[in-house]
C-alpha positions in Angstrom: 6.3 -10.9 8.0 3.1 -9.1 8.4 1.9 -7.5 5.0 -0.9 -5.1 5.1 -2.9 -5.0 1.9 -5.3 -1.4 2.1 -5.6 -0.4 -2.0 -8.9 1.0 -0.9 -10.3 4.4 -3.2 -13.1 6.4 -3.4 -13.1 5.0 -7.1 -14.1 1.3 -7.6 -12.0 1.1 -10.6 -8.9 1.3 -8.3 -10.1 -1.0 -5.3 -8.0 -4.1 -5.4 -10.8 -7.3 -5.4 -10.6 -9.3 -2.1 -9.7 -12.6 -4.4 -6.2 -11.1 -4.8 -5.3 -11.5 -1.2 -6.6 -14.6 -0.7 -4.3 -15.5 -3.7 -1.3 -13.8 -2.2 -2.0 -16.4 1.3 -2.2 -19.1 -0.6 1.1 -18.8 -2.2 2.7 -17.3 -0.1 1.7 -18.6 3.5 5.2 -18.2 5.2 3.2 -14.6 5.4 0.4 -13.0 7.3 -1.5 -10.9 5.2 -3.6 -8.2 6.8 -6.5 -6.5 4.7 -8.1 -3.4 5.0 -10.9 -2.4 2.9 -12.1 1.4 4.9 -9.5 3.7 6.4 -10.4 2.7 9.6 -9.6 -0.7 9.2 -6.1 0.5 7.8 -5.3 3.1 10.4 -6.3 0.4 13.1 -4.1 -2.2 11.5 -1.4 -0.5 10.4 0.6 -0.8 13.7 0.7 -4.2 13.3 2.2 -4.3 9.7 6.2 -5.2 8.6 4.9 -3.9 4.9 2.1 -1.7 3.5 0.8 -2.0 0.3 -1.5 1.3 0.3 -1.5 5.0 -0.7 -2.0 6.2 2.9 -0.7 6.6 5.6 -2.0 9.1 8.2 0.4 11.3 9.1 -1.3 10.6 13.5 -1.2 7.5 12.8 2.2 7.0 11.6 4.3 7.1 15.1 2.5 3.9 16.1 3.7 2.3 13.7 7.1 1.3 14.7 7.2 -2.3 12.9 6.7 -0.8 9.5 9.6 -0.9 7.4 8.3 -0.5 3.5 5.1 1.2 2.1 4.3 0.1 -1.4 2.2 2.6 -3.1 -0.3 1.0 -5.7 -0.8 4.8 -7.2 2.3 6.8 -9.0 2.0 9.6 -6.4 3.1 10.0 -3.2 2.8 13.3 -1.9 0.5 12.4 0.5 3.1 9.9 2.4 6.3 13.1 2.4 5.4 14.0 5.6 8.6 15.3 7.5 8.2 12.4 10.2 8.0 9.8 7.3 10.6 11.4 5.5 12.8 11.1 8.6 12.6 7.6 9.2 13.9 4.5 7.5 10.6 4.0 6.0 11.2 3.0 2.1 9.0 4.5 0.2 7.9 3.2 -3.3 5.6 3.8 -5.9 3.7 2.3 -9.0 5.7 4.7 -11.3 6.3 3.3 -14.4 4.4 0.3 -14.1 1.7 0.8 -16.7 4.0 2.6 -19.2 4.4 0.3 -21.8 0.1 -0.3 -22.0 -0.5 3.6 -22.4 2.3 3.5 -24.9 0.7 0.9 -26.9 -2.6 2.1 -26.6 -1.2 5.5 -27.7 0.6 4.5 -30.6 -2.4 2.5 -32.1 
């Protein structure tokens, strides 16, 4: 399985560091990890990907993609990815919703 890894942002704070896909080769090398760290990268390698871990996908883009079966979105939104052509396919789409819940809620209570 090809796994495309593009958490790429305008904000450092959310750029996944390159270490964690090395790590996710070396244990798991029955997969081919592809990383992206510009938008160009991803729209040029996305055609090639099984899996996307990334919050975009351009809407052009998106009909060459014909292997992709799952988008993981590292962000809780995912308005940007309900576009009709997405929304018509057998794309899964999922999202990060939830996963920090129980940090804010301790860091809320105090």
């Amino acid at each position: 399985m090809k796994v495309l890894v593009g958490v790429i942002s305008p904000a450092p704070a959310w750029v996944m560091p390159r270490w964690h896909v090395d790590r996710l080769r070396a244990d798991f090398p029955q997969h081919t990890f592809l990383d992206a760290w510009d938008r160009d990268t991803l729209r040029r390698l996305l055609p090639e990907a099984d899996v996307a871990f990334t919050p975009f996908v351009d809407r052009d883009i998106f009909a060459s993609a014909s292997r992709l079966r799952w988008v993981q979105s590292p962000a809780v939104g995912v308005g940007s990815l309900m576009f009709p052509e997405l929304l018509a396919s057998d794309v899964v789409v999922t999202s990060a919703r939830g996963v920090r819940a129980r940090s804010i809620a301790s860091t809320c209570s105090g």
